[in-house]
C-alpha positions as CSV (number, residue, x, y, z in Angstrom):
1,X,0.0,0.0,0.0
2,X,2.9,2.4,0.7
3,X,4.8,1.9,-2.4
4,X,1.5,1.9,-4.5
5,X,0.8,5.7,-2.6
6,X,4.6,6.7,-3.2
7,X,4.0,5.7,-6.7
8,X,1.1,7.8,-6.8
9,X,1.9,11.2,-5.6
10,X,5.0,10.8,-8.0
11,X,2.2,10.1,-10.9
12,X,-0.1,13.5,-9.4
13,X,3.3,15.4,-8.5
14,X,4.3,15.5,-11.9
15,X,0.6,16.4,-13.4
16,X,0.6,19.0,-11.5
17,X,4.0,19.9,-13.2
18,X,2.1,19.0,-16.4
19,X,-0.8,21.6,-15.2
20,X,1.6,23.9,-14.0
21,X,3.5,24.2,-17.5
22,X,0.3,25.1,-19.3
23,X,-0.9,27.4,-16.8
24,X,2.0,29.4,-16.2
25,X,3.4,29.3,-20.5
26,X,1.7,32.7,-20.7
27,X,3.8,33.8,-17.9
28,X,7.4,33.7,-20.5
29,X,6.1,34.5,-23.8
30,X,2.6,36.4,-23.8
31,X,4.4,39.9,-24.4
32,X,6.2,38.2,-27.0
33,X,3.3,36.8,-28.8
34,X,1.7,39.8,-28.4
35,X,4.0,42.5,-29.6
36,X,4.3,40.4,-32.2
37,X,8.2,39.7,-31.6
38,X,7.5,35.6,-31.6
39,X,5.2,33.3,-33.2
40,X,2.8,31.3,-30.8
41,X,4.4,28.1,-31.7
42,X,8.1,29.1,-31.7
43,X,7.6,30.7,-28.6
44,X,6.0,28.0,-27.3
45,X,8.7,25.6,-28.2
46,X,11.5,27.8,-27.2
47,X,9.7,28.6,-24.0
48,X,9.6,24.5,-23.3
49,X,12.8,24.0,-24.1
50,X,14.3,27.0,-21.4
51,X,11.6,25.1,-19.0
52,X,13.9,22.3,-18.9
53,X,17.2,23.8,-19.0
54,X,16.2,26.0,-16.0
55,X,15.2,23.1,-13.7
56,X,18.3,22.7,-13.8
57,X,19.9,25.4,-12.5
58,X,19.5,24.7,-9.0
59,X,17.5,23.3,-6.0
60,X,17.2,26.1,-3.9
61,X,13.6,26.2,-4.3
62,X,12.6,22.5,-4.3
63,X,14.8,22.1,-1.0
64,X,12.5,25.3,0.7
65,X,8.9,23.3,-0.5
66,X,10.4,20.3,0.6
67,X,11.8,21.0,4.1
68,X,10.6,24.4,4.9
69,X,6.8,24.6,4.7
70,X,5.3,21.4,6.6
71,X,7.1,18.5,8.5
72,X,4.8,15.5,7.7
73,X,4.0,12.3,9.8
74,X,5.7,9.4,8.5
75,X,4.9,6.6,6.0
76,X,1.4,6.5,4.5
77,X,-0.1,9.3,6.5
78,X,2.3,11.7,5.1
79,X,1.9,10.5,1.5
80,X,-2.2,11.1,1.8
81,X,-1.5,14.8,3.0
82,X,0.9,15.8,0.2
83,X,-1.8,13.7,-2.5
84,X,-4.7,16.0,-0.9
85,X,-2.0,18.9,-1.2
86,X,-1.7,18.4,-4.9
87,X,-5.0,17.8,-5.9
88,X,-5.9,21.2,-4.1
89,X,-3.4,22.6,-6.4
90,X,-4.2,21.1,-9.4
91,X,-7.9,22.0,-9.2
92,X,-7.4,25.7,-8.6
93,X,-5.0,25.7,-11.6
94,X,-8.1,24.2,-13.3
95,X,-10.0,26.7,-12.3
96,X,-8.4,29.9,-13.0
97,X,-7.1,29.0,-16.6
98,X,-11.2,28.5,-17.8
99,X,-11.6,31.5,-16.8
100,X,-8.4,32.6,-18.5
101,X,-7.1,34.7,-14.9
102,X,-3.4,34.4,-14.2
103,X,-3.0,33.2,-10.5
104,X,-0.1,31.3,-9.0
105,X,0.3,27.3,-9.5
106,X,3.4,27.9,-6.8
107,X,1.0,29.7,-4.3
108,X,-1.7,26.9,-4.9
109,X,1.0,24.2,-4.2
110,X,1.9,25.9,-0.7
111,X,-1.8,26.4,-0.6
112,X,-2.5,22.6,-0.6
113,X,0.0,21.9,1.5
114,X,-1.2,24.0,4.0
115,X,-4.8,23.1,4.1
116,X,-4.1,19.4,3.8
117,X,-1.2,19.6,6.8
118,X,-3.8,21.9,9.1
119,X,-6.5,19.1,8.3
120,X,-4.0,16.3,9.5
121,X,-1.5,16.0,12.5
122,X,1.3,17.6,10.2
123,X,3.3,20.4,11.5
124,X,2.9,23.7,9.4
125,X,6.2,25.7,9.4
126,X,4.5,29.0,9.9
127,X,7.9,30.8,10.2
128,X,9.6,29.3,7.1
129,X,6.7,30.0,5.4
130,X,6.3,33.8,6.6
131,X,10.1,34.3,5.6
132,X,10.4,32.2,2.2
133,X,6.3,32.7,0.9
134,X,4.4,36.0,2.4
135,X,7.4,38.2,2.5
136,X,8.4,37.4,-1.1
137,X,4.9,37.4,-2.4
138,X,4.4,40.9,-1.7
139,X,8.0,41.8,-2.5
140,X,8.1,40.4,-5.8
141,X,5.0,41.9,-7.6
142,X,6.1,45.1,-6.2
143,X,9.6,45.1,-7.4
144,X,8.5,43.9,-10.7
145,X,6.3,46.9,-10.9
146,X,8.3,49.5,-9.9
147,X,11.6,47.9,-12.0
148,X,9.4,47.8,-14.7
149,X,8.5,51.3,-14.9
150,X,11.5,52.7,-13.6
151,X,13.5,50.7,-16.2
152,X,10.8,52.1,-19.3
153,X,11.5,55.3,-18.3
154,X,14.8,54.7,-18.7
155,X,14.8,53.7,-22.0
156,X,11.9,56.1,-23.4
157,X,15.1,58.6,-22.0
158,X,18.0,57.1,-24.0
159,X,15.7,56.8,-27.2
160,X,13.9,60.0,-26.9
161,X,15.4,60.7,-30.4
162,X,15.8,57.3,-32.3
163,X,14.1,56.4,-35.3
164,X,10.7,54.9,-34.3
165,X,10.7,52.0,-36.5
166,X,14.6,51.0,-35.8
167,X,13.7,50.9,-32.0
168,X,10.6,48.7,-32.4
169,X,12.8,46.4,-34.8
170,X,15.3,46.2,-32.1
171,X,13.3,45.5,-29.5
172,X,11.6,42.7,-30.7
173,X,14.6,41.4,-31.4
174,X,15.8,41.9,-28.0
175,X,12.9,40.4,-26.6
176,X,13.4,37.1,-27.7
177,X,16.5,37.4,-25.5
178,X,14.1,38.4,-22.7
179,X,11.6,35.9,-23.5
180,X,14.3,33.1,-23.4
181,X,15.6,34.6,-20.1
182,X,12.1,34.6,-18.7
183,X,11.6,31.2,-19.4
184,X,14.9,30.1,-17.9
185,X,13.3,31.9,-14.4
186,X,10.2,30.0,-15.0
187,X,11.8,26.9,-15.3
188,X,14.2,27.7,-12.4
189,X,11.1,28.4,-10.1
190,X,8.5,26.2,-11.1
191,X,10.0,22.4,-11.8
192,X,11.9,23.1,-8.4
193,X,8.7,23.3,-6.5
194,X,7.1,20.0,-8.4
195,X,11.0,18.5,-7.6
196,X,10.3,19.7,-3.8
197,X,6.9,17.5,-3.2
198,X,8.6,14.4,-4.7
199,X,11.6,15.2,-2.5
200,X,9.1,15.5,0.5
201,X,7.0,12.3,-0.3
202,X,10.4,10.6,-0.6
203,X,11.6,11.7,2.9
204,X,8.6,10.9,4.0
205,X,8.8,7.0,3.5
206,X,12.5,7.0,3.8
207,X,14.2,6.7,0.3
208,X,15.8,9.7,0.9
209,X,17.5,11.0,4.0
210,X,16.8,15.0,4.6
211,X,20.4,15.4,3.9
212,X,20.3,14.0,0.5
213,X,20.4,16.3,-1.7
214,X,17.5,15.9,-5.2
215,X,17.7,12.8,-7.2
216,X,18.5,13.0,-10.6
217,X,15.4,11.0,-11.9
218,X,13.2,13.5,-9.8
219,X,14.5,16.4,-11.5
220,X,14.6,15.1,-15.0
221,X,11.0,13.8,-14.5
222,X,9.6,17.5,-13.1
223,X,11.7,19.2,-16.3
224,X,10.2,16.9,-18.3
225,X,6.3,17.5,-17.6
226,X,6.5,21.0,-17.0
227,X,8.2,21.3,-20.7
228,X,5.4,19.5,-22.4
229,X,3.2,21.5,-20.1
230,X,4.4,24.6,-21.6
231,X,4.2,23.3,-25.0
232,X,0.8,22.7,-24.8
233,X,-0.1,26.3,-24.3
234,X,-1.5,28.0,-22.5
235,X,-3.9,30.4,-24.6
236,X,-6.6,31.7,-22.5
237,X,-4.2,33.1,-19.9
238,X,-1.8,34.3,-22.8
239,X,-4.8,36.7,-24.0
240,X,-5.1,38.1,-20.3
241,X,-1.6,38.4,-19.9
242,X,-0.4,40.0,-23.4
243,X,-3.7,41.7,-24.5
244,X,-6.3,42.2,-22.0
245,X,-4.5,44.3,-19.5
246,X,-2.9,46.4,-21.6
247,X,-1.7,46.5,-25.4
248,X,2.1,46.5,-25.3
249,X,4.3,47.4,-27.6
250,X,8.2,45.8,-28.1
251,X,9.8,48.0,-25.7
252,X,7.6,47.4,-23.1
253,X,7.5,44.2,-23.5
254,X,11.4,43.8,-22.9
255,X,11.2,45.9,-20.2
256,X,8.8,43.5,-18.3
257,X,10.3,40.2,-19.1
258,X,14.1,41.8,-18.6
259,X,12.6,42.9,-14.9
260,X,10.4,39.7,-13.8
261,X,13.7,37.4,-15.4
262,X,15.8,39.4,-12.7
263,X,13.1,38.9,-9.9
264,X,12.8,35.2,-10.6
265,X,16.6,34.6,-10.4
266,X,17.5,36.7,-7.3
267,X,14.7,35.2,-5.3
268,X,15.7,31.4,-6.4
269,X,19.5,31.6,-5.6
270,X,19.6,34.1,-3.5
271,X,16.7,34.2,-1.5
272,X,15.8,30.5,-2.3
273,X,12.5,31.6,-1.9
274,X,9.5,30.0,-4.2
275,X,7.9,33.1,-5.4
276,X,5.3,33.5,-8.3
277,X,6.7,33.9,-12.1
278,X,2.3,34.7,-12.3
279,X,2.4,37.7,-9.9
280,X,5.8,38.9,-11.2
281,X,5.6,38.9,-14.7
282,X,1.8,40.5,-14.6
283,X,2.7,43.8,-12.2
284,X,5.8,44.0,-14.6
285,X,3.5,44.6,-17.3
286,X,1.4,46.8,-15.4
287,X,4.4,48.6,-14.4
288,X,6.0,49.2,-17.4
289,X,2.3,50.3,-19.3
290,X,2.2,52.6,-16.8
291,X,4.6,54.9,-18.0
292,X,2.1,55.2,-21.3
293,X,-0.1,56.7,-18.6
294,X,-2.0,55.2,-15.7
295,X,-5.3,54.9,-17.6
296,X,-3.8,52.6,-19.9
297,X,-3.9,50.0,-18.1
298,X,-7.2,48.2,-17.8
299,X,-7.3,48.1,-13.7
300,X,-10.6,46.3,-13.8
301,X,-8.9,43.1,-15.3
302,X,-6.5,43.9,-12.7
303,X,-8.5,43.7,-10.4
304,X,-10.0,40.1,-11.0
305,X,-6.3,39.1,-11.1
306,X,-5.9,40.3,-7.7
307,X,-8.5,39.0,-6.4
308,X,-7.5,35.5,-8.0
309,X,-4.3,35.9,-6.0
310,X,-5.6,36.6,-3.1
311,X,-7.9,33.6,-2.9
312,X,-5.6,31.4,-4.2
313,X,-4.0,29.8,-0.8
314,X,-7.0,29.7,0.8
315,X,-8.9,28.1,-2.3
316,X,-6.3,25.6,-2.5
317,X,-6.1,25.1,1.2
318,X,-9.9,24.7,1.5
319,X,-10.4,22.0,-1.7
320,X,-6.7,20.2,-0.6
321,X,-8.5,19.8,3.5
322,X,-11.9,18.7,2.0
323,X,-9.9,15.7,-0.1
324,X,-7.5,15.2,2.9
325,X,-10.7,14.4,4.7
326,X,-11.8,12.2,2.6
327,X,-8.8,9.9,0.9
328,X,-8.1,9.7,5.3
329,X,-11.3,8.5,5.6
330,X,-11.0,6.1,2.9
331,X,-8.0,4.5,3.7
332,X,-8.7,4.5,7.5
């Protein structure tokens, strides 16, 4: 029955990754697709294929979701809280892309985990999670806002007197640097945190010692799925992201990406926090259409994205407790 649970989360783990990468493709490449820099499908693929390089990159992240949000009881208890965990995740992520909003697959994770372990006898790690989850989910929006705009008004300064149409044909060019760099972030943040609940289901049963550091299996198998996540696209979301909040043009777009990249990767290895690419990426757009002027943005989408993030832990907390409740109930 244990291996046959183990076996299972791995299988839900890395749908979620799956989910995840289709979910959060809009994150890397809307502004591309949008200002027309990339194809859909070339972005798409290139966008997959930075996915897996970035998981890669490090295991900052996974290491934080897997020792630093919830201490689990041992063997098959612990497996059924991280399963309830990721279904709570995997059906707000449902959720929010039909209805095309752009909330956070790495807040819905932490979500589950913490409605599923306050449901159980698990212990909730309230201060890892203040200093590696609340902290930088408020941080990171707001520096991808205000680098955003600051960095736009930097460059409407040092092209003030270029030729229109050379500047919009550079900066689509540089935006597929962006784009890729983006991606890289994405996959640097995102397949760690799939990587992290395998880890944890792992330690859990005792195939791994806490010390251990990530198999390799375990992160070729979360780079994988979120890859062909992202390749499956992620449209609805992508129209939110690139067109529905504001219409962006190549500059802006670089600006956004170049800023959210930056966020991603200072907050993985340096801060080895899991923040969202969802949350940084969107108030980098909003920060760098503001500078057009503040009207420009369309606040009232804005404000259904908001709200999305807001209820996203709790959402995911409430549906993960609820199934908790019930595999427990099940099994016992």
């Amino acid at each position: 029955m244990e291996f046959a649970l183990v076996v299972a989360v791995i299988v839900i783990a890395l749908a979620f990754d799956y989910t995840n990468g289709f979910h959060d493709a809009a994150n890397a490449i809307a502004t591309s697709v949008s200002t027309r820099a990339l194809t859909p499908r070339v972005a798409l693929a290139m966008a997959a294929v930075f996915n897996f390089a970035g998981a890669f990159l490090g295991t900052e992240v996974a290491e934080t979701i897997g020792k630093g949000v919830i201490t689990l009881p041992s063997g098959r208890h612990g497996l059924v809280v991280v399963i309830a965990a990721l279904i709570g995740a995997i059906s707000w992520n449902l959720i929010t892309w039909y209805f095309g909003l752009p909330s956070s697959s790495s807040h819905a994770l932490i979500g589950g985990l913490v409605g599923a372990g306050l449901a159980s006898t698990s212990v909730v790690l309230w201060s890892g999670i203040v200093d590696k989850v609340v902290i930088p989910m408020v941080l990171s929006p707001a520096i991808g806002f205000l680098g955003a705009f600051l960095l736009m008004l930097g460059i409407l300064w040092i092209f003030r007197r270029s030729n229109p149409g050379r500047t919009t044909r550079g900066f689509r060019l540089a935006q597929s640097v962006s784009a890729a760099a983006m991606s890289l972030g994405h996959g640097l943040q995102d397949a760690q945190k799939t990587m992290g609940v395998m880890f944890l289901a792992l330690l859990t049963t005792g195939h791994v010692n806490k010390e251990d550091g990530i198999p390799i299996w375990v992160k070729f198998a979360a780079a994988t799925a979120i890859s062909l996540g992202t390749y499956s696209g992620g449209w609805r979301i992508m129209r939110t992201l690139g067109r529905r909040i504001i219409h962006l043009d190549p500059a802006r777009g670089f600006a956004s990406e170049a800023v959210a990249a930056t966020v991603l990767y200072v907050m993985a290895i340096g801060l080895h926090a899991p923040v969202s690419t969802t949350h940084t990426i969107t108030s980098a757009v909003m920060g760098a259409g503001a500078t057009k002027r503040l009207s420009a943005v369309r606040w009232g989408v804005a404000k259904g994205i908001v709200a999305a993030w807001v209820l996203t832990i709790p959402a995911a907390g409430l549906v993960a407790a609820g199934v908790y409740g019930l595999v427990h109930l099940i099994l016992e």
